[in-house]
C-alpha positions as CSV (number, residue, x, y, z in Angstrom):
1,X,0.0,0.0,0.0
2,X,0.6,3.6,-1.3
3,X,1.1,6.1,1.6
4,X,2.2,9.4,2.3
5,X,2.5,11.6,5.3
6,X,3.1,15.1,3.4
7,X,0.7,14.6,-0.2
8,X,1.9,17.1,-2.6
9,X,-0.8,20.1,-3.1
10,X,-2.7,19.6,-6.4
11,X,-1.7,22.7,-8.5
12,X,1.8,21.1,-8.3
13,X,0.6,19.1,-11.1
14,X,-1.1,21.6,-13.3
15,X,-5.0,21.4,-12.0
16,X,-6.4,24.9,-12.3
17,X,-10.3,25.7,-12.7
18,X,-10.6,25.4,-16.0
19,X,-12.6,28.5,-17.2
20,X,-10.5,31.1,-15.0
21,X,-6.9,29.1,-15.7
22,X,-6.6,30.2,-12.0
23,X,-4.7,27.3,-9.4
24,X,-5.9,26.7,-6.2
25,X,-3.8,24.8,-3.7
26,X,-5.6,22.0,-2.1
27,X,-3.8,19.3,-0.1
28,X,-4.8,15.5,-1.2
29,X,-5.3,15.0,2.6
30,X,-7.8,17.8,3.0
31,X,-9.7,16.5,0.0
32,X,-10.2,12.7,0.5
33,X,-12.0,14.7,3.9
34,X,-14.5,16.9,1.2
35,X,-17.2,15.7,-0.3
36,X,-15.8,16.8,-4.2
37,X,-15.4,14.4,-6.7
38,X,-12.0,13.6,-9.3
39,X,-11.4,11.8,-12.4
40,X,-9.1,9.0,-12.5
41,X,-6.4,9.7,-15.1
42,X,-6.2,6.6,-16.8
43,X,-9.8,6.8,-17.9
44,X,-11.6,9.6,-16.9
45,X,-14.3,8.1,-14.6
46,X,-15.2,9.7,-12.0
47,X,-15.0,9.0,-8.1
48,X,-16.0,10.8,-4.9
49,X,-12.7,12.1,-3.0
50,X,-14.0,10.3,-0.3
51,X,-13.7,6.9,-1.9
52,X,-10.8,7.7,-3.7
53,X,-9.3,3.9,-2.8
54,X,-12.0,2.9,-5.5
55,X,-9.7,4.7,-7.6
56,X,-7.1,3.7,-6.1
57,X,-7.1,0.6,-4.2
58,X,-3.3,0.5,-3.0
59,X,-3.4,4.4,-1.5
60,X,-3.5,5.3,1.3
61,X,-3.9,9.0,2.2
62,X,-4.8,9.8,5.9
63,X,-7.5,12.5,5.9
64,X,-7.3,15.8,7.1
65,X,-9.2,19.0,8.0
66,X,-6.2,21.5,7.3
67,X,-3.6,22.1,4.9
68,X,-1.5,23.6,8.0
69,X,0.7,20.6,7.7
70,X,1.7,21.4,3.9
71,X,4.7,23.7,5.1
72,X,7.0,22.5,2.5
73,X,4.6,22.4,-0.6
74,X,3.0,26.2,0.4
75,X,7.3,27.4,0.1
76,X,7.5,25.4,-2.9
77,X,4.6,27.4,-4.5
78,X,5.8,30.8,-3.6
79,X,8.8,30.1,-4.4
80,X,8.1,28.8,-8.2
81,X,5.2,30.6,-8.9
82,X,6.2,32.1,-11.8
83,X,7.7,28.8,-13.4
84,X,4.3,27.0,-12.5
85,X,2.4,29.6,-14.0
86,X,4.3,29.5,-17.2
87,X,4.7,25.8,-17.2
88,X,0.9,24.9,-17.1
89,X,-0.2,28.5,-18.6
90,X,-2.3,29.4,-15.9
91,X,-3.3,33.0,-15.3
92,X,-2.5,32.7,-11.1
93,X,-2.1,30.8,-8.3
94,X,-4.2,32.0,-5.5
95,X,-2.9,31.4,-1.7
96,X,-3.0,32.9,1.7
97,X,0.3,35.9,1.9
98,X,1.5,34.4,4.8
99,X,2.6,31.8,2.8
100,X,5.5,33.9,1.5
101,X,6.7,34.5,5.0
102,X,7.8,30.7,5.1
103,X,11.4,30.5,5.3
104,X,13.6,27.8,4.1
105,X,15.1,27.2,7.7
106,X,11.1,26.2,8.5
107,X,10.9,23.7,6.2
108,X,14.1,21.8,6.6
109,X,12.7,21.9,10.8
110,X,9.6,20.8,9.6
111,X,10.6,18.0,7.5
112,X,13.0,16.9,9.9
113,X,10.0,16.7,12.7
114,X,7.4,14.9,9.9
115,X,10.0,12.0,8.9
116,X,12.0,12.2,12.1
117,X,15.3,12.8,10.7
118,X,18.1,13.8,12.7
């Protein structure tokens, strides 16, 4: 089975609304908590988050309520924002301003405390 601790947030991988071209960062672990719905890649059907292992069946993505635990993927997005944008030709990324205040000394603290490396 599949699992991660820290899931990646999904505009890393180009999903953006599709009539604005605007990105939104949602954590995989806050959505398989929502009751939205995704398309499986392979073949476009479509699943609730919620029973994403349909999709899925080796995954295993522990639900949350926040995306406070995302530290390293909120730097990541300030800090390549621009390449993203280009990349996927989208027109922005919207996310909180605070998130530019995350420093790169956090993150290597915060990954350290997530995986327990020392």
């Amino acid at each position: 089975m599949k699992q991660s601790t820290m899931h990646r947030i999904d505009c890393i991988n180009g999903r953006s609304d599709k009539q604005t071209q605007v990105m939104y960062p949602n954590v995989c672990n806050v959505l398989v908590a929502s009751d939205g719905h995704f398309f499986r890649g392979s073949d476009k059907q479509r699943f609730k988050l919620k029973d994403y292992q349909d999709a899925y069946p080796h995954w295993y993505i522990p639900p949350g309520k926040t995306i406070k635990s995302a530290l390293y993927w909120k730097w990541f997005i300030c800090k390549h924002k621009a390449k993203l944008l280009e990349y996927y030709e989208a027109k922005s990324i919207k996310y909180p301003i605070a998130w530019q205040e995350i420093d790169k000394a956090t993150i290597v603290r915060d990954l350290h405390s997530v995986y327990r490396l020392n």
